[in-house]
C-alpha positions as CSV (number, residue, x, y, z in Angstrom):
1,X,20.3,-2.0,62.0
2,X,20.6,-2.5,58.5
3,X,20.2,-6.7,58.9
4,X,16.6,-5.5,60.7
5,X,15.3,-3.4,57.8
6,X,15.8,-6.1,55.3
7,X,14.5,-8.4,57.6
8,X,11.1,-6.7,58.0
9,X,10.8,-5.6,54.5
10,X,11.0,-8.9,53.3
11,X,8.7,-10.0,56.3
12,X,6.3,-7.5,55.1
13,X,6.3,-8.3,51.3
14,X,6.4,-12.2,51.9
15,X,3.0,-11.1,53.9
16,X,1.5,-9.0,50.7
17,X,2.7,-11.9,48.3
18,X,1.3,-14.6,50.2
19,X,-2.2,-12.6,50.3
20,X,-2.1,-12.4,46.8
21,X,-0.5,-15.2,46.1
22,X,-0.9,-19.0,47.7
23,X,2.4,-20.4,46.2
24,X,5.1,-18.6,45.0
25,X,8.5,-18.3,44.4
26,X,11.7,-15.7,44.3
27,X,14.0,-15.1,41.3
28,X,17.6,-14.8,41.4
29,X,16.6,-10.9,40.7
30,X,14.4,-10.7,43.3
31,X,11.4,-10.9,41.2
32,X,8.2,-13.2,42.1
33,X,7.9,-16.0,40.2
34,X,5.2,-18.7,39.0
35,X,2.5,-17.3,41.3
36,X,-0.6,-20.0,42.2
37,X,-3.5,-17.3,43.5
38,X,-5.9,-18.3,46.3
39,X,-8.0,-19.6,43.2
40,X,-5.5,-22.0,42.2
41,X,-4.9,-20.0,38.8
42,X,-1.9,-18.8,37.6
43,X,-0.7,-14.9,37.8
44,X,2.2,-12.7,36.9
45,X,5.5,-13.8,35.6
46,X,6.3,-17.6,34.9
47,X,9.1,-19.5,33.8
48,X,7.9,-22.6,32.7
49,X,10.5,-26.0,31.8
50,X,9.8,-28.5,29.6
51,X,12.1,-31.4,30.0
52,X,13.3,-33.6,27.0
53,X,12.0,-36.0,25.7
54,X,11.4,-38.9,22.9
55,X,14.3,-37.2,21.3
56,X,13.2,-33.5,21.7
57,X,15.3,-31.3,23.8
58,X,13.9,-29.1,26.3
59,X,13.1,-25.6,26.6
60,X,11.9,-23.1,28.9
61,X,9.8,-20.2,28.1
62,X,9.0,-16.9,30.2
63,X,5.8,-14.7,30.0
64,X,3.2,-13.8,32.3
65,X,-0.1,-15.0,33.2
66,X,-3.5,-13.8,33.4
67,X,-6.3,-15.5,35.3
68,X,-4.7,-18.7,34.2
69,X,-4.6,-17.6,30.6
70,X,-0.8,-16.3,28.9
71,X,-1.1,-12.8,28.1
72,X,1.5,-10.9,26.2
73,X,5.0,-11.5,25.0
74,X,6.4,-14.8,25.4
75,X,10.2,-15.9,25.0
76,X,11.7,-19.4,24.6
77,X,14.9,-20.7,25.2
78,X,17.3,-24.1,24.5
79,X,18.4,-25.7,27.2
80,X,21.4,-24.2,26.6
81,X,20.7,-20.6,26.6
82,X,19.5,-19.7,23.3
83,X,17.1,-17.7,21.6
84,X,14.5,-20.2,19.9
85,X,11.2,-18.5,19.6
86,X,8.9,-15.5,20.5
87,X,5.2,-15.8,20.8
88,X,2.3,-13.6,21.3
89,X,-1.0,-14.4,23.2
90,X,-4.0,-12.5,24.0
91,X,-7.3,-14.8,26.2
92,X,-4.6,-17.4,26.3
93,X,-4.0,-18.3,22.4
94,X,-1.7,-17.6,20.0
95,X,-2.3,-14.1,18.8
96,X,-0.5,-11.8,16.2
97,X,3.2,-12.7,14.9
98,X,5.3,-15.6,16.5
99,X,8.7,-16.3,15.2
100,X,11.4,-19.5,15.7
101,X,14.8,-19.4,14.9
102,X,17.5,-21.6,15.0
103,X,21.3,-21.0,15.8
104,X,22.1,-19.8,12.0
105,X,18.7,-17.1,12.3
106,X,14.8,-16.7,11.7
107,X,13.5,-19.5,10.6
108,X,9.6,-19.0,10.1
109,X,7.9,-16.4,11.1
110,X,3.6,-17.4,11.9
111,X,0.8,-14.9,11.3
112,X,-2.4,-15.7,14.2
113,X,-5.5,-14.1,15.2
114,X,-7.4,-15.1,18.8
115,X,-11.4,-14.8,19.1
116,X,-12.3,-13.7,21.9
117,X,-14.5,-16.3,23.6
118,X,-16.7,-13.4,25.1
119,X,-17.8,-12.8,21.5
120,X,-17.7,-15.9,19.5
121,X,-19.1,-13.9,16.1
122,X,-16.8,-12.6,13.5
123,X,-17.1,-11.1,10.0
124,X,-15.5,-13.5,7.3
125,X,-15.1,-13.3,3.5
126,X,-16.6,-16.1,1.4
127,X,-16.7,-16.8,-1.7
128,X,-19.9,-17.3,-3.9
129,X,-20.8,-20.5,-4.9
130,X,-22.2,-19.5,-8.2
131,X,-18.4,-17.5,-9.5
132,X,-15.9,-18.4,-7.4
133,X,-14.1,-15.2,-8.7
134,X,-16.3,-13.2,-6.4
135,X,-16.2,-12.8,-2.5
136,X,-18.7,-11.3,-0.1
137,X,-19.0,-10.5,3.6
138,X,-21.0,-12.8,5.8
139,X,-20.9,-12.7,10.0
140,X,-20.8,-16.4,11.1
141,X,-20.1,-17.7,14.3
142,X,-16.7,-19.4,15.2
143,X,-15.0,-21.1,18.0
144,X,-13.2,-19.6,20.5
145,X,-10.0,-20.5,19.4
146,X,-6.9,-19.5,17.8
147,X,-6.5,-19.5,14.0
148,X,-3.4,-18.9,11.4
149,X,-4.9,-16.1,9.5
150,X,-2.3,-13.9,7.1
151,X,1.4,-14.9,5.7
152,X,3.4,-17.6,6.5
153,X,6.8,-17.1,6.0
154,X,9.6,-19.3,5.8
155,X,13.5,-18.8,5.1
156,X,16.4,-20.9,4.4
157,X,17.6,-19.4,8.4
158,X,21.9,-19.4,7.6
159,X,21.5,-16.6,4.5
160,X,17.4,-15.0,4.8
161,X,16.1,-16.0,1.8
162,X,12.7,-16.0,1.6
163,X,11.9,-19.7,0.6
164,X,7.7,-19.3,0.6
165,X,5.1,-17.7,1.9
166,X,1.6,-19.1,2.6
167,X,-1.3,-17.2,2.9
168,X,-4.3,-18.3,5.6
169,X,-7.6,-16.9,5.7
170,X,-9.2,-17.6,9.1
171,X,-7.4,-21.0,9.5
172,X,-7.7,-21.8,5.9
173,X,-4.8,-22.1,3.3
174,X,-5.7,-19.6,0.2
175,X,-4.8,-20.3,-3.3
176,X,-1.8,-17.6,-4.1
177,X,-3.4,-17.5,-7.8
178,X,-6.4,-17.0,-6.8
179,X,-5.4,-14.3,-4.2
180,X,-3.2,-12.5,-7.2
181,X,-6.2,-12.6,-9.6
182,X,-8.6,-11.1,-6.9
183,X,-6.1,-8.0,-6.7
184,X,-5.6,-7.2,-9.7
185,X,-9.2,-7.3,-10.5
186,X,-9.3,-5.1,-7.7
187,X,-6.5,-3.2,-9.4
188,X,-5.6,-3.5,-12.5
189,X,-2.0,-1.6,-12.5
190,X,-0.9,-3.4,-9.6
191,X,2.8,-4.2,-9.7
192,X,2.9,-2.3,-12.5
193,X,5.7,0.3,-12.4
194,X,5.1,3.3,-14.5
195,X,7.9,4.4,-17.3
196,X,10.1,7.0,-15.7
197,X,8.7,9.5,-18.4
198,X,5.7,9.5,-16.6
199,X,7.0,9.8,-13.3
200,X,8.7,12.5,-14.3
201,X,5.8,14.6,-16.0
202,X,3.3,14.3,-12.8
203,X,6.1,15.2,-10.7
204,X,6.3,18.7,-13.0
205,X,2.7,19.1,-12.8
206,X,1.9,18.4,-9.2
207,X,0.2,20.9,-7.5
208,X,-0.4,22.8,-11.3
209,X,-3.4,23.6,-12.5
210,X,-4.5,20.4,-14.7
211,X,-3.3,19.9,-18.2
212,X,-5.5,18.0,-20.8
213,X,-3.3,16.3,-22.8
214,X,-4.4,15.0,-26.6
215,X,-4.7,11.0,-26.4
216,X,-5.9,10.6,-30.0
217,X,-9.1,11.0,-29.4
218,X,-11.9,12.8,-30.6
219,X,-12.3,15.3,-28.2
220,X,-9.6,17.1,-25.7
């Protein structure tokens, strides 16, 4: 009785699957796999193997699919078994934080930002061209595609130290200096820890009525 259950249950979900789906395939946790719609696009969960070659060993990542496109989290692994990378996607590109590691740890971590190729316009920050010390705001239109934008890091992987950082600005590598200078003329006390004296005397007077305290001036 029991052998007849199973049998029609998978009779009936090989019949929803192959509606849905016009190839597909069966993980060893029961799971469907690398599913071809009636379209020909991808959908759902994939594991995808990429043999080696010229010297490069292989790999196989897992993610999911969207109408062709990867969506979401996707892992990577050695032939062997091991961890080597995690990458985000959104409309099929690279999107948000992706990290690689080799067997001793992180290795570099990537910072990416998708456009959406529904609406190819984006607001960007440009320098003048007459003081190159001062940015404005422009909306410009830009390709559908992904671009480093934010830090870089990378690490010597066996101990985590920090080795550099980059810095991209809608695909373009910045100038740290520059950056710096722009924040602090932003700020001018940035990075700059105050004396514990003071810490110490707006921690008395928080939440006190305020105290005018003589500066040397003329007036107080």
């Amino acid at each position: 009785m029991r052998k007849l259950i199973f049998l029609f249950c998978f009779f009936y979900t090989s019949q929803l699957l192959a509606q849905k789906c016009k190839t597909f395939r069966i993980g060893v946790q029961g799971d469907t796999l690398d599913c071809m719609d009636q379209k020909g696009r991808k959908q759902g969960k994939w594991v995808i193997k990429t043999p080696a070659a010229h010297g490069e060993p292989g790999f196989d990542d897992e993610g999911e699919y969207k109408d062709d496109l990867k969506e979401g989290l996707w892992r990577r692994y050695s032939a062997m078994g091991d961890f080597i990378a995690v990458e985000n996607y959104r409309w099929g590109m690279k999107d948000g934080i992706s990290q690689y590691f080799n067997i001793y740890g992180l290795e570099h971590d990537e910072s990416w930002r998708a456009i959406n190729p529904l609406q190819p316009f984006d607001t960007v920050v440009v320098n003048d061209v007459n003081n190159p010390d001062k940015f404005e705001m422009k909306v410009v239109k830009v390709d559908p595609t992904a671009q480093r934008h934010g830090n870089w890091h990378y690490y010597e992987a066996q101990s985590g130290s920090l080795i550099r950082t980059e810095y991209y600005l809608f695909d373009k590598l910045q100038d740290a200096a520059k950056i710096k200078k722009k924040k602090l003329a932003e700020d001018p006390n940035q990075g700059m820890s105050k004396p514990k004296e003071v810490i110490e005397f707006e921690r008395k007077i928080a939440g006190k009525r305020r105290v005018r305290i003589r500066d040397g001036s003329t007036k107080y």
